[in-house]
N, C-alpha and C positions, 0 to 999 in steps of 0.2 A: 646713705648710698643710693637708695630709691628716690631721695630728692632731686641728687646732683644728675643721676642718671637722666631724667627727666627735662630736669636744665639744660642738658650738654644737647640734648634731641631737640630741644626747643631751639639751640642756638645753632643748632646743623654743623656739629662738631663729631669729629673723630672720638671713639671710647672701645676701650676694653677693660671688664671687668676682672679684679683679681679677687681671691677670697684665701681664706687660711682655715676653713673649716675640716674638722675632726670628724665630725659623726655626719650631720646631715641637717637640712634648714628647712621648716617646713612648707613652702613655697618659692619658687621665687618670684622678682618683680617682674608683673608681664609688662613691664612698657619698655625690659631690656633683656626680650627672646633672640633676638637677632643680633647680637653684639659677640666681639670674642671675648673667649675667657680666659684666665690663666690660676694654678691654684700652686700658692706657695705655702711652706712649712714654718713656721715659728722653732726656733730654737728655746733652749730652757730659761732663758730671759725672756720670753716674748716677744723678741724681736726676729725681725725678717735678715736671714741671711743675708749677706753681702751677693755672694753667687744669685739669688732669687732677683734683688734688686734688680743689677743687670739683667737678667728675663727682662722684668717689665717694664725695663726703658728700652730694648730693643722691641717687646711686642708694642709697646706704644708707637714707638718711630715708627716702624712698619706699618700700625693700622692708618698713622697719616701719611703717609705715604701714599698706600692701597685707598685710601679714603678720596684722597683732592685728585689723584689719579684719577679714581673710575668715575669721577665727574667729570672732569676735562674729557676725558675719551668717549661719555656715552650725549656730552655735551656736542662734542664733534661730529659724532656718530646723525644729530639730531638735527645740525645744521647741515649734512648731505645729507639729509632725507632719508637715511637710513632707519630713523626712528619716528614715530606720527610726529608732529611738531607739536599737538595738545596734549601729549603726556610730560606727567611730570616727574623729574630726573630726580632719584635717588644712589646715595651711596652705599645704602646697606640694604637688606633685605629690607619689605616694606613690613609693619605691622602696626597694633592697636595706637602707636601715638600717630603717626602718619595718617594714619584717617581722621585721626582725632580733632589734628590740628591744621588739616584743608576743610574739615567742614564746621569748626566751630571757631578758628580765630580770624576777627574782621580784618587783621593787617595784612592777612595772603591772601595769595590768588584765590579766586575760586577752586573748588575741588574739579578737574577735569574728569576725573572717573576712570585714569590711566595712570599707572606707573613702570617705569620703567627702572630697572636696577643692574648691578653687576652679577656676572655667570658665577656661581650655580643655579639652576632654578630653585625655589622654594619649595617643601612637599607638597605633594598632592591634600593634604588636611587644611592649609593652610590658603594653597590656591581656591578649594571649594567655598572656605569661608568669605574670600574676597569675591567671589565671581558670585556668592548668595545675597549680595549686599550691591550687588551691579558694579564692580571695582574690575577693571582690567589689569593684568600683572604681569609681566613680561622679562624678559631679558633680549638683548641681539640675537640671541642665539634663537628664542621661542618666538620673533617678533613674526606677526602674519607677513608685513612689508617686506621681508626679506628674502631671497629667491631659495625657490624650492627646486632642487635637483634630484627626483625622484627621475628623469629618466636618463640621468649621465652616468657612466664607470668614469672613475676617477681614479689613476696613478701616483703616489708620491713616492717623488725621489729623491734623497736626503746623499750628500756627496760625504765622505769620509776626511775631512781636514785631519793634518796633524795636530797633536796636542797643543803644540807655539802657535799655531794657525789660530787657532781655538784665544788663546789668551792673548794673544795680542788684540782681539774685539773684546777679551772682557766676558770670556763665554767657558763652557765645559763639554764634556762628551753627555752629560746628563742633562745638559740645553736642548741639543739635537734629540736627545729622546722624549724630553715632554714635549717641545716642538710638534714633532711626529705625533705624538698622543693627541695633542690639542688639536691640533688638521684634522685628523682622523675623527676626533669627537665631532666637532661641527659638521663635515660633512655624512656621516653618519644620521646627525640630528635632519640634516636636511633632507634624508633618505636618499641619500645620494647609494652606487655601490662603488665599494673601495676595490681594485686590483691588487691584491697586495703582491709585492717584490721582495719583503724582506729580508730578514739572516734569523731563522731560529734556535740560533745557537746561542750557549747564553752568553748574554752583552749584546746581542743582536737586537737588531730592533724588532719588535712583534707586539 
């Protein structure tokens, strides 16, 4: 598993990890801290549910999915300038092989000393270790380049579609509410302050 793992990062490929562990393993491989996981049960034959399978060919799709996504989009993001143009674009959180293999393998770019990834930030343990080794880390959301509205109030206002409104795009009423959450996160991040209008009733938005 620690080989392939390795493989699949070397070959800039989508992964997630599944396991069927009982007790507990006494490490795991750090060159796959940043990956998803999923943990299925063995039945009294040893074998993987029929139900689990499905899990991890939907968590698969998805992570390729979410994978060649968030390159396309942080790839766009980098062509309008929204991102430096010498950082280099990542689809998962950055760690030990991504350093690894910008500064020790001759058939890539040089290491620029920037990366760029998909939101959520990384923790703070993990950004110190990057930023103690001269490594910049980042997301759109974190990026310096991106405007800072510390002195705006900022209003959102989210319209009430009917349900057929809703599904005829392909949407939910629980679209409209992470919607809302996500606006609200980023501008937040950018110290913006929020007006809020909302309904704190429950189902409301808040």
């Amino acid at each position: 598993m620690s080989k392939r793992n390795y493989v699949c990062q070397r070959k800039n490929r989508p992964i997630i990890a599944v396991d069927c562990l009982e007790e507990f393993e006494d490490r795991r491989f750090p060159y796959a801290s940043n990956i998803s996981g999923i943990h299925v049960h063995l039945n009294n034959d040893d074998q993987v549910e029929k139900k689990d399978i499905f899990r991890i060919l939907i968590a698969a799709l998805l992570e390729t999915v979410r994978f060649y996504y968030s390159k396309m989009l942080l790839q766009n993001y980098q062509h309008s300038g929204w991102i430096p143009s010498n950082a280099t674009i990542l689809s998962r959180p950055p760690e030990f092989h991504d350093i690894n293999q910008f500064i020790n393998d001759k058939e890539q770019i040089p290491l620029n000393k920037e990366f760029c990834y998909p939101e959520p930030p990384i923790y703070d343990d993990e950004l110190d270790f990057l930023n103690n080794i001269g490594i910049k880390s980042y997301t759109p959301l974190n990026n310096n380049l991106s405007t800072n509205l510390k002195s705006m109030k900022i209003g959102i206002s989210i319209s009430d579609p009917t349900a057929y409104e809703l599904m005829q795009i392909g949407q939910s009423f629980s679209h409209l509410i992470q919607l809302s959450q996500d606006i609200a996160r980023y501008l937040i991040a950018k110290e913006a302050t929020l007006v809020y209008g909302g309904d704190l009733r429950k189902g409301g938005f808040y």
